[in-house]
N, CA, C and O atoms as CSV, one atom per row, in Angstrom:
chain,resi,resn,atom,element,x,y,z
A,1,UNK,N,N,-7.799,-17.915,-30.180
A,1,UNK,CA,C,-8.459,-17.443,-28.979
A,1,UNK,C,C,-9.416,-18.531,-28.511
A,1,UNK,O,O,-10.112,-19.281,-29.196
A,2,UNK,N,N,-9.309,-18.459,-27.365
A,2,UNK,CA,C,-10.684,-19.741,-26.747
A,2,UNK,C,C,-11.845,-19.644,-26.760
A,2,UNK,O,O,-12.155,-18.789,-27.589
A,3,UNK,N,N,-12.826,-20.133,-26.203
A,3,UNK,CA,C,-13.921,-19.769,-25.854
A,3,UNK,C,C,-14.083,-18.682,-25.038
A,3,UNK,O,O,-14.763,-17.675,-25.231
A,4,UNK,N,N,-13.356,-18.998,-24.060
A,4,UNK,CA,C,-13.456,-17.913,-22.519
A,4,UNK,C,C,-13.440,-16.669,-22.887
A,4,UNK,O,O,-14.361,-15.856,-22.806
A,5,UNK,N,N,-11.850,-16.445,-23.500
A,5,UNK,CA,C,-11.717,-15.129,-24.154
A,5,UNK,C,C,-12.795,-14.398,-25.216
A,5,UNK,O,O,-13.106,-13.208,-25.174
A,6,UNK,N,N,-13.287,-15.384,-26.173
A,6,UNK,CA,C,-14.328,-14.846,-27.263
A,6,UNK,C,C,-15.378,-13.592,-26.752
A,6,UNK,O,O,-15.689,-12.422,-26.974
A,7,UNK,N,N,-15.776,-15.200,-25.584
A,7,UNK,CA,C,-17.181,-14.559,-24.874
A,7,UNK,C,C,-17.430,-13.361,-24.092
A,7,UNK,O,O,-18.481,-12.763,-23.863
A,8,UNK,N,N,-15.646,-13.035,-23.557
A,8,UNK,CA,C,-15.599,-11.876,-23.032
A,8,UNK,C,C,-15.170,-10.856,-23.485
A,8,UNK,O,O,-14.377,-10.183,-22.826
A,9,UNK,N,N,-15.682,-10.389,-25.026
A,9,UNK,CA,C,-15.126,-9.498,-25.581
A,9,UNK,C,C,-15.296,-8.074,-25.508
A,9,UNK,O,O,-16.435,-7.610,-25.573
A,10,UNK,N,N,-14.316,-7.343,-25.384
A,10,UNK,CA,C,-14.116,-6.025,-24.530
A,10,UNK,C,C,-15.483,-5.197,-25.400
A,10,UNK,O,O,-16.041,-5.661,-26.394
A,11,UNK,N,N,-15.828,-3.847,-24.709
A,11,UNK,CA,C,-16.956,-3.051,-25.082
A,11,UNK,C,C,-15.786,-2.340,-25.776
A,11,UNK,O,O,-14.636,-2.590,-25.415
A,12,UNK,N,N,-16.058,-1.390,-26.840
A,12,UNK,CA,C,-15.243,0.032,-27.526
A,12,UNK,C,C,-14.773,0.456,-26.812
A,12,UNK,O,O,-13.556,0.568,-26.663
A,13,UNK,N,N,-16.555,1.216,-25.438
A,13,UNK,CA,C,-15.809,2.056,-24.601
A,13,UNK,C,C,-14.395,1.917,-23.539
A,13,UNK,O,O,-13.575,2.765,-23.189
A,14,UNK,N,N,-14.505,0.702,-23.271
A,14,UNK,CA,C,-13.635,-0.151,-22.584
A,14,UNK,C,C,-12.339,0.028,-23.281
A,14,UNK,O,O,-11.742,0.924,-22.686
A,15,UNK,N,N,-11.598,-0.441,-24.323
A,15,UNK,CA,C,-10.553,-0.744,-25.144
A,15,UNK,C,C,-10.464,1.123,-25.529
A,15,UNK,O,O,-9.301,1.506,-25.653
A,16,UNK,N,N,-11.349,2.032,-25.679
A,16,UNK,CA,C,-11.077,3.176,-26.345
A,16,UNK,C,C,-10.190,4.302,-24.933
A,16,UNK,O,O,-9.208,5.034,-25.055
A,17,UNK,N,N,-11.008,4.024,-23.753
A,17,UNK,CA,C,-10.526,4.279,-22.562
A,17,UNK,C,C,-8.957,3.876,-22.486
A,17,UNK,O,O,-7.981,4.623,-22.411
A,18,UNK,N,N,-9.022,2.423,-22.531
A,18,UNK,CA,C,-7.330,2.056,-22.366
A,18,UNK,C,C,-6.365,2.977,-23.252
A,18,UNK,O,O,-5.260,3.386,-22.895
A,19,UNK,N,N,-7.001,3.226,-24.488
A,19,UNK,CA,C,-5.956,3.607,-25.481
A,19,UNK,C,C,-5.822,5.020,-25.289
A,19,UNK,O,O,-4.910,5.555,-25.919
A,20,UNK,N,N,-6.863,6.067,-24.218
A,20,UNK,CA,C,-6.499,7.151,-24.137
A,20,UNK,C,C,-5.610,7.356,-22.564
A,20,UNK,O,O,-4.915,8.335,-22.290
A,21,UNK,N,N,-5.839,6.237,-21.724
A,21,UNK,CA,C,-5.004,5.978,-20.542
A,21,UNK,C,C,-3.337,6.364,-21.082
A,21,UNK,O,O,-2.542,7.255,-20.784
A,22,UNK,N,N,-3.300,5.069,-22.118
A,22,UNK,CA,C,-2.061,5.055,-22.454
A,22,UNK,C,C,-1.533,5.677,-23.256
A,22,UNK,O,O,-0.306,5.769,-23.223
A,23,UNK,N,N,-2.347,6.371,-24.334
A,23,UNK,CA,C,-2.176,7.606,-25.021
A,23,UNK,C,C,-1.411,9.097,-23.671
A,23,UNK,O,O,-0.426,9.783,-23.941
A,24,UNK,N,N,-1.963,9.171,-22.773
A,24,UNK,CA,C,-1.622,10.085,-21.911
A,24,UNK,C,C,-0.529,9.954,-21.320
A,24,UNK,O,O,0.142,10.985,-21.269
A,25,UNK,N,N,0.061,8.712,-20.673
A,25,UNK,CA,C,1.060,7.980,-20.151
A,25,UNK,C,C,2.374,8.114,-21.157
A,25,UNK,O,O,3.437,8.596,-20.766
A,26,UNK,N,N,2.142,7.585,-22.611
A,26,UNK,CA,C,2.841,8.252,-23.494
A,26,UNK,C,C,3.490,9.428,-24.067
A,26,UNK,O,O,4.590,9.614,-24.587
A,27,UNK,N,N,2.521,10.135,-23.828
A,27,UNK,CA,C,2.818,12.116,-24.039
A,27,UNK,C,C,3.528,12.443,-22.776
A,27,UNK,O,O,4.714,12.775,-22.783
A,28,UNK,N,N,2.796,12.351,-21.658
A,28,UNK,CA,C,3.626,12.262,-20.181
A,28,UNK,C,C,5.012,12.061,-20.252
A,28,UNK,O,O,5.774,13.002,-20.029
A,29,UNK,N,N,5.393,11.032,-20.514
A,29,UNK,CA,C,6.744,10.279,-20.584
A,29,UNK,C,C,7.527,11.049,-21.634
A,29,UNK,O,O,8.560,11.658,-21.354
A,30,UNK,N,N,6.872,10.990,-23.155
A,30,UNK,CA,C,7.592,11.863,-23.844
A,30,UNK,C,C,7.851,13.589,-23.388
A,30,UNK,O,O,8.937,14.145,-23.548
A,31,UNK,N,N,6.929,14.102,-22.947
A,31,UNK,CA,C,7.215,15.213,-22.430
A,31,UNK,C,C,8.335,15.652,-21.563
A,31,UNK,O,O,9.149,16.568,-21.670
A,32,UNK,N,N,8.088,14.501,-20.452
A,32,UNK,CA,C,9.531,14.436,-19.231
A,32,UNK,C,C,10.919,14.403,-19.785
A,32,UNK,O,O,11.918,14.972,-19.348
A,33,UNK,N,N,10.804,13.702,-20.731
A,33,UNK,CA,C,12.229,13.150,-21.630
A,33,UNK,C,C,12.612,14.613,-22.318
A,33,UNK,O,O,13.434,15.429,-21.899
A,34,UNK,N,N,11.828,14.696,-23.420
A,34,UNK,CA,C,11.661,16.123,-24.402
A,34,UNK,C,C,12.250,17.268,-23.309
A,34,UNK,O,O,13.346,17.693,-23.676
A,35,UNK,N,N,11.771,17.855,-22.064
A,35,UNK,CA,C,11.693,18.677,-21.232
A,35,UNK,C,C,13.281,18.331,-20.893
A,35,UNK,O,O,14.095,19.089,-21.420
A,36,UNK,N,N,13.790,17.280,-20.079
A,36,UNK,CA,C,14.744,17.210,-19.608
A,36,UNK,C,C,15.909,17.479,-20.429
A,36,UNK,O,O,16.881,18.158,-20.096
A,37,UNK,N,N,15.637,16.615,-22.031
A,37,UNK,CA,C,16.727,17.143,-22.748
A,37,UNK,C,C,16.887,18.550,-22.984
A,37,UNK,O,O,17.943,19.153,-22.791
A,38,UNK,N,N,15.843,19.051,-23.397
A,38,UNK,CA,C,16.032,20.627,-23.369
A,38,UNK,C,C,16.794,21.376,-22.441
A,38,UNK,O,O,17.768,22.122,-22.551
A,39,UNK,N,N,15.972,20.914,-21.332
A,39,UNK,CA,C,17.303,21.787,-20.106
A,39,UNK,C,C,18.480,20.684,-19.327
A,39,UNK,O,O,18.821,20.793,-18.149
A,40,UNK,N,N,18.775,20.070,-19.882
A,40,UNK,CA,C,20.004,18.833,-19.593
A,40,UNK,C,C,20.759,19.479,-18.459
A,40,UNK,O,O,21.137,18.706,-17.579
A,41,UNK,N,N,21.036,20.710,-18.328
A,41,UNK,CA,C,22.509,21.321,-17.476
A,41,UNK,C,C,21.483,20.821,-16.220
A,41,UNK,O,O,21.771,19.861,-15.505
A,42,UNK,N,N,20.262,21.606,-16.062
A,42,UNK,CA,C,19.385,21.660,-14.466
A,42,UNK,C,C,18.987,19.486,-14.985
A,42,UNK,O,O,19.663,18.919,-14.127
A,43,UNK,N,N,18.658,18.934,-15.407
A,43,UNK,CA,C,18.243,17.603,-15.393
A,43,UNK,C,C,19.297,16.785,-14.487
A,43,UNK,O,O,19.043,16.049,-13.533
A,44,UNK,N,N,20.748,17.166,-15.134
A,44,UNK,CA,C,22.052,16.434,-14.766
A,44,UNK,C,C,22.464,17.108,-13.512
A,44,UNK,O,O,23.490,16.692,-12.973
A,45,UNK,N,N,21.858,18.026,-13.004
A,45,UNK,CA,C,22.281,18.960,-11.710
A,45,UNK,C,C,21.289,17.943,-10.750
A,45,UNK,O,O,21.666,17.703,-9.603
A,46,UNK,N,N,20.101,17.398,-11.222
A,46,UNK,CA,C,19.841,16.810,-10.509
A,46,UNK,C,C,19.873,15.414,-10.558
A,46,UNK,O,O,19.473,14.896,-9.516
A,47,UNK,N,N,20.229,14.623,-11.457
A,47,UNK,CA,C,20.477,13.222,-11.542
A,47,UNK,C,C,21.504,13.625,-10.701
A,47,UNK,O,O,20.865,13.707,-9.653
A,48,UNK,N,N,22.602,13.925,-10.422
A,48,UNK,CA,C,23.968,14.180,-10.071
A,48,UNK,C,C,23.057,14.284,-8.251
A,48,UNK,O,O,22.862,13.272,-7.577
A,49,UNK,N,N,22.798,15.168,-7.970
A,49,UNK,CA,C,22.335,15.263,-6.486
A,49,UNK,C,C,21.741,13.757,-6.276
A,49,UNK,O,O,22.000,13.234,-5.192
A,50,UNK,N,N,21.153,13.193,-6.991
A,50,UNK,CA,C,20.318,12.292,-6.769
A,50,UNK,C,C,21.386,10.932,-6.354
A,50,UNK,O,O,21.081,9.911,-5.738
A,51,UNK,N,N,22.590,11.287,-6.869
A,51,UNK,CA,C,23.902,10.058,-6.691
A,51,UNK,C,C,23.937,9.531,-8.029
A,51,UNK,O,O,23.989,8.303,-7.956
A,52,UNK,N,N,23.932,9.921,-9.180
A,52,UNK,CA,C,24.284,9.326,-10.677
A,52,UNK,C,C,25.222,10.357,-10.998
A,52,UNK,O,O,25.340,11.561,-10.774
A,53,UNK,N,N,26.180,8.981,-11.925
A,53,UNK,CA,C,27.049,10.425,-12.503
A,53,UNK,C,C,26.885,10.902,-13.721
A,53,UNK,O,O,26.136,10.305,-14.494
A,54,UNK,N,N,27.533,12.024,-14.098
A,54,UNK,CA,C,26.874,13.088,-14.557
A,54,UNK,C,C,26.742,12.054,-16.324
A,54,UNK,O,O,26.176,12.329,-17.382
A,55,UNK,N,N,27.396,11.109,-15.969
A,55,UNK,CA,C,27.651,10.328,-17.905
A,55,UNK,C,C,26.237,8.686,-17.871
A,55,UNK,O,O,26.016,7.696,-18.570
A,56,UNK,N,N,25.621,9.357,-16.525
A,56,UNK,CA,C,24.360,8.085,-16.691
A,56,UNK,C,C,23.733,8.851,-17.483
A,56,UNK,O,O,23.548,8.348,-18.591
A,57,UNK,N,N,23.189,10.252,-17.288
A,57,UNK,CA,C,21.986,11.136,-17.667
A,57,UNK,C,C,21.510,10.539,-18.728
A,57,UNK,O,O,20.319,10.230,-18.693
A,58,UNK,N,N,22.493,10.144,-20.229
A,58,UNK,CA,C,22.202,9.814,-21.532
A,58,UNK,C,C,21.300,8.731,-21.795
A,58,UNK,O,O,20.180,8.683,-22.303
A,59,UNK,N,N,22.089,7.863,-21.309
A,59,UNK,CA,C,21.471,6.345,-21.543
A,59,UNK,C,C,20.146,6.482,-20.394
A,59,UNK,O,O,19.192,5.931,-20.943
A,60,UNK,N,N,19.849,6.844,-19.437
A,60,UNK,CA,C,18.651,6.693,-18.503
A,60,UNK,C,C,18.044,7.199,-19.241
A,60,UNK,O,O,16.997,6.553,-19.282
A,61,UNK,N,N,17.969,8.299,-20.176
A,61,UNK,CA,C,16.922,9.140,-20.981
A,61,UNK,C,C,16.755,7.794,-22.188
A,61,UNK,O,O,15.642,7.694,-22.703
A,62,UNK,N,N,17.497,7.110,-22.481
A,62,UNK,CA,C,17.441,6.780,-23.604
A,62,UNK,C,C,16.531,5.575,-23.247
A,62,UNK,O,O,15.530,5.392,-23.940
A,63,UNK,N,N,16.776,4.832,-22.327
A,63,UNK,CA,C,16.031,3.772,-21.832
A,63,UNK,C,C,14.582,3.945,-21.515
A,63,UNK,O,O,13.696,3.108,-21.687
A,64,UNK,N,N,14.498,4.836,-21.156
A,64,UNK,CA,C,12.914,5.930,-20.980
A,64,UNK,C,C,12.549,5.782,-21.986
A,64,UNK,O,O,11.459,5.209,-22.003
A,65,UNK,N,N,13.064,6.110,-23.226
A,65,UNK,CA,C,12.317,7.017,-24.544
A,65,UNK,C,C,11.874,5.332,-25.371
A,65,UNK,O,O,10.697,5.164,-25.687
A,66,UNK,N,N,12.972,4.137,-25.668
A,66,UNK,CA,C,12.781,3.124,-25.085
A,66,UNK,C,C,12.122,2.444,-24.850
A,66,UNK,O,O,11.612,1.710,-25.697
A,67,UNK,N,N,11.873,2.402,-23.700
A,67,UNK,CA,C,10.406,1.938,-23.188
A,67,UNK,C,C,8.947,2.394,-23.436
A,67,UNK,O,O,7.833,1.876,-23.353
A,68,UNK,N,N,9.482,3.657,-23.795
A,68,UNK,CA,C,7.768,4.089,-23.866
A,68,UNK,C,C,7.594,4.088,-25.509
A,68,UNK,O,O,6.416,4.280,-25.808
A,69,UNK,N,N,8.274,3.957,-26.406
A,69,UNK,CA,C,8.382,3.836,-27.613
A,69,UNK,C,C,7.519,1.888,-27.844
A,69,UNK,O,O,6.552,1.490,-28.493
A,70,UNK,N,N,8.342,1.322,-27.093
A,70,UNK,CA,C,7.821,-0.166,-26.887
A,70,UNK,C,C,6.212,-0.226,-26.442
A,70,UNK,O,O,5.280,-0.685,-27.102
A,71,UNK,N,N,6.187,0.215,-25.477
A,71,UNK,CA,C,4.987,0.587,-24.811
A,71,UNK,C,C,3.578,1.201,-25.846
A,71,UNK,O,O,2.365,1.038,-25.712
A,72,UNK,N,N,4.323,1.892,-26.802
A,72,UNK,CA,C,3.027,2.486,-27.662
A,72,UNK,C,C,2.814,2.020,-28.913
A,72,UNK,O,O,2.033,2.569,-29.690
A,73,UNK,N,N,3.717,0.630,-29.287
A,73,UNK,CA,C,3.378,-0.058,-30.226
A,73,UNK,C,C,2.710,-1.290,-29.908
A,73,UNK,O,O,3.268,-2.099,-29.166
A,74,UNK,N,N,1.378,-1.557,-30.474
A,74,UNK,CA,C,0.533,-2.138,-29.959
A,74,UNK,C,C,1.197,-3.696,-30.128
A,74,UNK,O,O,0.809,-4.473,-29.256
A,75,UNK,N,N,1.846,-4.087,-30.814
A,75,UNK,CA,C,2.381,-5.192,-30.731
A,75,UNK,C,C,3.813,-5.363,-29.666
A,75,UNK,O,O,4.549,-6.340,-29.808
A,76,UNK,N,N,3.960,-4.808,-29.112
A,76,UNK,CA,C,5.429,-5.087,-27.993
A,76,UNK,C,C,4.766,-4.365,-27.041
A,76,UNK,O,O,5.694,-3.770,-26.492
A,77,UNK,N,N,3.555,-3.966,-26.381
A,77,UNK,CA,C,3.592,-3.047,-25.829
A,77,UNK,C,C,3.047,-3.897,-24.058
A,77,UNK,O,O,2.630,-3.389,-23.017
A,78,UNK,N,N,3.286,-5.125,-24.398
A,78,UNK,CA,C,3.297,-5.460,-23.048
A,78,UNK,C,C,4.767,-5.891,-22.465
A,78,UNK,O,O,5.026,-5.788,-21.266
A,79,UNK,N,N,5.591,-6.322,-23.313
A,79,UNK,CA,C,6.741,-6.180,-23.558
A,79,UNK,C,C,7.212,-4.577,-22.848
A,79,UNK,O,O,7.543,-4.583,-21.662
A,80,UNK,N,N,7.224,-3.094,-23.706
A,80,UNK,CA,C,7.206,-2.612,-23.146
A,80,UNK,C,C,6.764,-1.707,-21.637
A,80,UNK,O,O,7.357,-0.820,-21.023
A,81,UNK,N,N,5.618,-2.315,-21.436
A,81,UNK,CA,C,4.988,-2.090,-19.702
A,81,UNK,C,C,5.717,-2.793,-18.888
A,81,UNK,O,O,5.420,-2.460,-17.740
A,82,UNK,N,N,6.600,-3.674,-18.897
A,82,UNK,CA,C,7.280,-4.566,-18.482
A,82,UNK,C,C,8.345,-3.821,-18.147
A,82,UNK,O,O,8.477,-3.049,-17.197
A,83,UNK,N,N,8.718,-3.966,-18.573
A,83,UNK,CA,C,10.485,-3.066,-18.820
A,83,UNK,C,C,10.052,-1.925,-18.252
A,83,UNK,O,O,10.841,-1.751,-17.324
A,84,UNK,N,N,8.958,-0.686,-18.249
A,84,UNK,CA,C,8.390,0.357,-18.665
A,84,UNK,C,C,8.482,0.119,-16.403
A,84,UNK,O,O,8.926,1.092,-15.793
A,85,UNK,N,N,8.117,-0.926,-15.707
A,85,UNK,CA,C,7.898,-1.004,-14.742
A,85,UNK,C,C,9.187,-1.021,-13.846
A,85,UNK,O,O,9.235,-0.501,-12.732
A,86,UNK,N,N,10.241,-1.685,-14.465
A,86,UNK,CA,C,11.360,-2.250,-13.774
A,86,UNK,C,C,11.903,-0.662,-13.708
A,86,UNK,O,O,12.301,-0.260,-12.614
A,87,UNK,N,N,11.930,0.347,-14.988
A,87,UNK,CA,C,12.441,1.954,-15.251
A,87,UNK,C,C,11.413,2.238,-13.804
A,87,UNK,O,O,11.922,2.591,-12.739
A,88,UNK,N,N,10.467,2.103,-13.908
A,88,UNK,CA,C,9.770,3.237,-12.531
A,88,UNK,C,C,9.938,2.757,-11.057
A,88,UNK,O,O,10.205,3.422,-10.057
A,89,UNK,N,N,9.699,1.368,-11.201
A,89,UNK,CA,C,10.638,0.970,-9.849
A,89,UNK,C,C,11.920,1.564,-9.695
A,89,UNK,O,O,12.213,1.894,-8.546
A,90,UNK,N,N,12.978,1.833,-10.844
A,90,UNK,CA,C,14.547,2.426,-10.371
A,90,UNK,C,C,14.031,4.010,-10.102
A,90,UNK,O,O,14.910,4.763,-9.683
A,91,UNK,N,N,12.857,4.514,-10.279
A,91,UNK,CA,C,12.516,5.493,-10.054
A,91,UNK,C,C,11.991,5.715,-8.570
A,91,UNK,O,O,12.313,6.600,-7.778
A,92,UNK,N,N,11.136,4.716,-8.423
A,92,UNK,CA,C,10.595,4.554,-6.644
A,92,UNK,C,C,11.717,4.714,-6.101
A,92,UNK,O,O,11.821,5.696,-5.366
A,93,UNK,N,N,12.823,3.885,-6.266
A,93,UNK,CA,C,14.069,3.561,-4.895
A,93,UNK,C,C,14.738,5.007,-5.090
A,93,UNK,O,O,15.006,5.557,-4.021
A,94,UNK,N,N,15.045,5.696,-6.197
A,94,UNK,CA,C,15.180,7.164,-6.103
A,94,UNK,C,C,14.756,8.103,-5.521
A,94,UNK,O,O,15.383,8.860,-4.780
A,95,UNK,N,N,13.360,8.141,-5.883
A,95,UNK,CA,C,13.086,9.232,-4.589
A,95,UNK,C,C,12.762,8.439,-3.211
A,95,UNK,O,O,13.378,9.100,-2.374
A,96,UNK,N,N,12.314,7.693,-2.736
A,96,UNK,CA,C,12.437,7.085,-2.068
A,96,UNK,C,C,14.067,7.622,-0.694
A,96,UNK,O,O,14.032,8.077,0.449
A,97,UNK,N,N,14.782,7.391,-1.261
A,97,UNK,CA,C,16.547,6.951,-1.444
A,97,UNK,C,C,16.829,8.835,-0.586
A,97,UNK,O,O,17.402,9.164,0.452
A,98,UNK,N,N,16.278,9.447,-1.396
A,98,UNK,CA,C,16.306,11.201,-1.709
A,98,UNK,C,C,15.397,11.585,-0.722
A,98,UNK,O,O,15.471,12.780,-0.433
A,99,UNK,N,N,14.432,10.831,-0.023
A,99,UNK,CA,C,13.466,11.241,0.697
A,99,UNK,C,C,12.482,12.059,0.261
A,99,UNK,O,O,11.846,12.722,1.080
A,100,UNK,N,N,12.231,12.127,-1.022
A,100,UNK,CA,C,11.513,12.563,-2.187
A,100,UNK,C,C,9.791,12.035,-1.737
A,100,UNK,O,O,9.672,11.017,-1.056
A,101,UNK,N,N,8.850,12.619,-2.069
A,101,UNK,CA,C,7.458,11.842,-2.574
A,101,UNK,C,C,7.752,10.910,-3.688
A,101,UNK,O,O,8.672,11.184,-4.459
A,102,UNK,N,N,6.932,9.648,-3.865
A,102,UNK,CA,C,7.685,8.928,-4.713
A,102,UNK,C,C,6.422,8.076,-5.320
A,102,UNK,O,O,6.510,6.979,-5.873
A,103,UNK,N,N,5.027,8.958,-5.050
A,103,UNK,CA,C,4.317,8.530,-5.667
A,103,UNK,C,C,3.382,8.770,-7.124
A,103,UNK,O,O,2.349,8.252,-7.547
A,104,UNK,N,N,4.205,9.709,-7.584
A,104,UNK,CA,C,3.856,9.812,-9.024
A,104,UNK,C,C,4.493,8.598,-9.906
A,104,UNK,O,O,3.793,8.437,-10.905
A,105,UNK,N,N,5.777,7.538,-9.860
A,105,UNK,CA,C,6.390,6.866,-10.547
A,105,UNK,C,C,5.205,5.897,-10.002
A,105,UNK,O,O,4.578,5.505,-10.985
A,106,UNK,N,N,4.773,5.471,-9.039
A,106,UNK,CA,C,4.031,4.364,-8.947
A,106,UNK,C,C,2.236,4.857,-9.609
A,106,UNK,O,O,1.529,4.071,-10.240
A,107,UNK,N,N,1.906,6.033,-9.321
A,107,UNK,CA,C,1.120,6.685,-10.139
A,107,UNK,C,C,0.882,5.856,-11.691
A,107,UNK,O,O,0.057,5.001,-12.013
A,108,UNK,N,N,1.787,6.399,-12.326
A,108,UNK,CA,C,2.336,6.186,-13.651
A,108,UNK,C,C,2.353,4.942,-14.245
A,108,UNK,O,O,2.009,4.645,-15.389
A,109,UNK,N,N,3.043,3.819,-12.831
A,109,UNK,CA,C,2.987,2.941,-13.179
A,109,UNK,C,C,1.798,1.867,-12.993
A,109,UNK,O,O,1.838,0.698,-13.376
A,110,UNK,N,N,0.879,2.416,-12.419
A,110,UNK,CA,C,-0.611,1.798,-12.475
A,110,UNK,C,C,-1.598,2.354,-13.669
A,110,UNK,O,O,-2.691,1.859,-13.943
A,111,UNK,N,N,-0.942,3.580,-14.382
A,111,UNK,CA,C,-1.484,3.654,-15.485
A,111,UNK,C,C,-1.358,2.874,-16.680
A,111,UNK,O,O,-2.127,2.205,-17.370
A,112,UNK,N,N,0.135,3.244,-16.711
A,112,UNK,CA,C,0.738,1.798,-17.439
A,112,UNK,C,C,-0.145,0.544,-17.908
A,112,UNK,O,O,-0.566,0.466,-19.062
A,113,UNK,N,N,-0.416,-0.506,-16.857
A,113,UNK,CA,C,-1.018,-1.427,-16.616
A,113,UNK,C,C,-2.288,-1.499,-16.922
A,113,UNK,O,O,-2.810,-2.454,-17.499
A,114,UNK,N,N,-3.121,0.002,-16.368
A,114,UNK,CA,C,-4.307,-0.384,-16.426
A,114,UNK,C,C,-4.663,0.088,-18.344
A,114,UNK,O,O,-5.527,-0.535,-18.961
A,115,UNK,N,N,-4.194,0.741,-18.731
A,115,UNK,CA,C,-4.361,1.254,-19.772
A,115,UNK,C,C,-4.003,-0.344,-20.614
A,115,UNK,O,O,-4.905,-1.082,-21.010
A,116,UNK,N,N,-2.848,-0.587,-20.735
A,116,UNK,CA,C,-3.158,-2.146,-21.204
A,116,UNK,C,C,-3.939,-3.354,-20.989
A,116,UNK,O,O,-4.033,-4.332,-21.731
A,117,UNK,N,N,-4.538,-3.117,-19.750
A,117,UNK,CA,C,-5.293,-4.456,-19.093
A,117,UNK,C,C,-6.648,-3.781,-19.986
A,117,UNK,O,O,-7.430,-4.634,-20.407
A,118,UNK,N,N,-7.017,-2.213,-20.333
A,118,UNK,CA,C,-8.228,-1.956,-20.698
A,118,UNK,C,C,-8.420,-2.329,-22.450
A,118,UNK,O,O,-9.458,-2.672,-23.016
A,119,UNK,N,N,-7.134,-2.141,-23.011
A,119,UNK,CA,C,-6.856,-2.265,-24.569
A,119,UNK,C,C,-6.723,-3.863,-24.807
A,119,UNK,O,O,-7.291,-4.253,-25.827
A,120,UNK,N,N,-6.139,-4.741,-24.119
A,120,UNK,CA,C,-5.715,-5.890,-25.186
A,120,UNK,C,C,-6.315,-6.888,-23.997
A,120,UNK,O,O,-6.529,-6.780,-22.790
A,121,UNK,N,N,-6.490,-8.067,-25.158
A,121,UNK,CA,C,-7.411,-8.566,-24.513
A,121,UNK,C,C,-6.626,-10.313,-24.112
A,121,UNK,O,O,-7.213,-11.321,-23.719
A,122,UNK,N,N,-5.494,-10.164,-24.332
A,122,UNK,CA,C,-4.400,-11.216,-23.988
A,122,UNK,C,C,-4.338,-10.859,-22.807
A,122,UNK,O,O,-4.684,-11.661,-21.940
A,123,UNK,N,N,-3.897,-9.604,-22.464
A,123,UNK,CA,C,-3.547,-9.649,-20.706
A,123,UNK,C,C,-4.767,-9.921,-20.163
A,123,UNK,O,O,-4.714,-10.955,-19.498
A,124,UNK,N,N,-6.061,-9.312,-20.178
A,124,UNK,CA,C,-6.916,-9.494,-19.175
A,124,UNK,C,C,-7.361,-11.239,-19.506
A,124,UNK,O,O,-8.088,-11.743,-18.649
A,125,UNK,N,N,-7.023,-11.974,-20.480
A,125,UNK,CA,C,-6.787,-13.402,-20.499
A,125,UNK,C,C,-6.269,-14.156,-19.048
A,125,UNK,O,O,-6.594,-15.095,-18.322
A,126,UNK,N,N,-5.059,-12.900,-19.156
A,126,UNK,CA,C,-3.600,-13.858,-18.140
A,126,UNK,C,C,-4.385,-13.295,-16.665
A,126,UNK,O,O,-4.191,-14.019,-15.689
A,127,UNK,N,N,-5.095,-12.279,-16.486
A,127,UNK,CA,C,-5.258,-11.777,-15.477
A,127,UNK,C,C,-6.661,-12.510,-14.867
A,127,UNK,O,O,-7.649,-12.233,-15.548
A,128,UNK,N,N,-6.911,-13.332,-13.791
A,128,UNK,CA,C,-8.117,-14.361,-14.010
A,128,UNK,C,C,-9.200,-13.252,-12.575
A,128,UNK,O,O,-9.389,-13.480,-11.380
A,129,UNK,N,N,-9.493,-12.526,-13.145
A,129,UNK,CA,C,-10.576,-11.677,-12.264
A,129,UNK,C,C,-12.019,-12.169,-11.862
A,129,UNK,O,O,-12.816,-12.186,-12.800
A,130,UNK,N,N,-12.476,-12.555,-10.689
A,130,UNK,CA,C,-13.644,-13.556,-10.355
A,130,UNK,C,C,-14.735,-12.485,-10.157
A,130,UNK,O,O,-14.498,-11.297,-10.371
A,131,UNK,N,N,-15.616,-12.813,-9.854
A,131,UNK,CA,C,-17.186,-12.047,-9.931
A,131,UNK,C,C,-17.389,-12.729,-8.862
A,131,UNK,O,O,-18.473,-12.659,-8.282
């Protein structure tokens, strides 16, 4: 670590915040997944309206579970926000697409971010924020 970084070392409250951001973002995500598999017939009734066919449902869940699995291990987990972004963007152009509200995926995905920018202290490195 450098100097720069040393000197700016995060408060608890700061880093404890991120980890309940993304703690929430996590349960969220697992929940949606958990929920959908449970009722798969109404999930795939609507991936299917949405223009997917009915044999994406699997793997889109799986890529979800995935990402947010990546996402909550503190070592890949910018790795997973990454990936975790490109999934909610295919989510924007969906509802979007559907004429849907389409701002809970971008919601989500500023939690994402900020919850990591608040926990680790590599990204807010890469991120050069002026005063």
């Amino acid at each position: 670590m450098d100097a720069g970084t040393a000197a700016a070392k995060p408060s608890k409250g700061m880093v404890w915040t991120g980890r309940i951001i993304s703690g929430i973002v996590v349960l969220f995500l697992l929940f949606t997944t958990t929920f959908g598999l449970m009722h798969r017939a109404e999930s795939v009734k609507h991936m299917t309206e949405y223009g997917y066919p009915e044999s994406a449902y699997l793997p889109i869940s799986i890529v979800l579970v995935a990402c947010t699995l990546l996402y909550a291990i503190p070592l890949t987990s910018i790795f997973g926000a990454i990936l975790m972004t490109g999934y909610l963007g295919g989510a924007v152009a969906t509802h979007v697409q559907a004429g849907e509200p389409y701002f809970i995926p971008i919601v989500v995905g500023v939690l994402v971010w900020l919850g990591i920018f608040l926990r680790d202290a590599r990204l807010r490195a890469l991120v050069p924020w002026r005063r």
